[in-house]
C-alpha positions, 0 to 999 in steps of 0.5 A, spaced: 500 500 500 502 506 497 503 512 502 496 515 499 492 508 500 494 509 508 492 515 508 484 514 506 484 507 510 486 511 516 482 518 515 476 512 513 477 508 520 478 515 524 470 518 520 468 511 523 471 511 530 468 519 531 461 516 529 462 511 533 464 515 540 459 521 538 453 515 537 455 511 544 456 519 548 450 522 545 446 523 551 438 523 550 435 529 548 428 531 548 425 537 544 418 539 544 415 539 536 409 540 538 405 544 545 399 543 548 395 548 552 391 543 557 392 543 565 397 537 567 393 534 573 399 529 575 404 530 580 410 535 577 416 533 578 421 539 575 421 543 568 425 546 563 425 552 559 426 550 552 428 555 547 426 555 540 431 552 535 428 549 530 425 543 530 423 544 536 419 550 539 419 555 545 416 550 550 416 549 558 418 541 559 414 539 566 417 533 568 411 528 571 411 521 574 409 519 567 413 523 563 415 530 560 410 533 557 410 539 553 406 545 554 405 552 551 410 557 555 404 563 554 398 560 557 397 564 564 397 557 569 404 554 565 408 560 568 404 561 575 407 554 576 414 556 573 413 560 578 411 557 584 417 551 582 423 557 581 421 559 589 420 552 591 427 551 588 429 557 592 427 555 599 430 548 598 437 551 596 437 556 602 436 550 607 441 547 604 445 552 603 443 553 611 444 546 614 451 544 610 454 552 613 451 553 619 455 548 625 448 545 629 449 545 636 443 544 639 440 536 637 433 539 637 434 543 629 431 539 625 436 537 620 435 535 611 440 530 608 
C-alpha cells in the first residue's frame, strides 16, 4: 500500500471511530415539536425552559411521574407554576445552603440530608 492508500484507510477508520464515540456519548435529548395548552393534573416533578431552535419550539418541559410533557410557555397557569417551582427551588437551596454552613449545636434543629 502506497503512502496515499494509508492515508484514506486511516482518515476512513478515524470518520468511523468519531461516529462511533459521538453515537455511544450522545446523551438523550428531548425537544418539544409540538405544545399543548391543557392543565397537567399529575404530580410535577421539575421543568425546563426550552428555547426555540428549530425543530423544536419555545416550550416549558414539566417533568411528571409519567413523563415530560410539553406545554405552551404563554398560557397564564404554565408560568404561575414556573413560578411557584423557581421559589420552591429557592427555599430548598437556602436550607441547604443553611444546614451544610451553619455548625448545629443544639440536637433539637431539625436537620435535611
Amino acid at each position: 500500500m502506497n503512502f496515499s492508500q494509508k492515508m484514506r484507510s486511516f482518515t476512513v477508520l478515524a470518520l468511523f471511530a468519531c461516529i462511533a464515540i459521538t453515537a455511544a456519548t450522545d446523551k438523550e435529548f428531548e425537544c418539544c415539536k409540538e405544545i399543548s395548552s391543557e392543565r397537567i393534573t399529575l404530580p410535577i416533578t421539575g421543568f425546563k425552559v426550552q428555547q426555540a431552535r428549530p425543530p423544536c419550539v419555545k416550550a416549558i418541559i414539566f417533568y411528571t411521574s409519567e413523563g415530560a410533557v410539553c406545554s405552551h410557555w404563554r398560557e397564564n397557569w404554565v408560568m404561575s407554576k414556573v413560578i411557584e417551582l423557581r421559589k420552591l427551588q429557592a427555599v430548598i437551596k437556602r436550607l441547604k445552603m443553611k444546614t451544610t454552613t451553619t455548625p448545629q449545636t443544639d440536637n433539637s434543629t431539625l436537620q435535611l440530608q
